[in-house]
Steps between C-alpha positions, in 0.01 A plus 500: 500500500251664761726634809316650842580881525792604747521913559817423301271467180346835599591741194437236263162457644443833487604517156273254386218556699504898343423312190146472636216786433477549900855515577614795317620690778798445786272579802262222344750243439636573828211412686472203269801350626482556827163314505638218337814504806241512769183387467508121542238405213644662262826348314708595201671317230723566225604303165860493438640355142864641501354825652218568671228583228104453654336538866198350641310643833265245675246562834321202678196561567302251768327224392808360266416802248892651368436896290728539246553911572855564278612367203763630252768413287793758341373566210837395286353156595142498455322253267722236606263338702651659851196585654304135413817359661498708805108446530565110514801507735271650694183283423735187609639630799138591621329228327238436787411888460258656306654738288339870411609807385409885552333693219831723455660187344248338345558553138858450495397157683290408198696610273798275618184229423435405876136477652476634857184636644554858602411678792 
């Protein structure tokens, strides 16, 4: 089930976002966060089974375009199909959007077997 971040999600987030190549470091995932909290275009969203177990970090861009900038899942539950399922939470929510992602993500994207055109 795809839930909206609240700052009471915070260390989880950061947990799973330091999954990601660029997010190795506190400062960085910091900064991260706070962007997500308060910059209006961007949004956050998490995937909760019993726990908590995958994140997805979205901007909108003008012109109806949405940039798929984070995605990660804790690794105990990769391969479960996660990320395809947070990818068309997302895709349904934003279904008059055009969906991209950024180059930092775009293998994992393909390999979870989604097309997106990447910026």
């Amino acid at each position: 089930m795809l839930i909206r971040y609240k700052k009471t999600y915070e260390k989880i987030a950061m947990g799973l976002l330091s999954f990601m190549p660029n997010e190795k470091n506190v400062k960085s995932l910091v900064n991260t966060i706070k962007d997500y909290e308060t910059n209006e275009d961007n949004h956050l969203f998490l995937w909760k089974l019993d726990d908590i177990v995958g994140i997805i970090g979205i901007q909108l861009l003008p012109d109806k375009v949405l940039m798929i900038k984070h995605l990660s899942v804790n690794p105990s539950f990769r391969n479960q199909g996660i990320a395809t399922s947070l990818y068309e939470a997302i895709r349904n929510q934003y279904n008059d959007y055009t969906i991209i992602t950024t180059v930092e993500i775009a293998s994992f994207i393909e390999h979870c077997k989604i097309s997106l055109k990447v910026l």
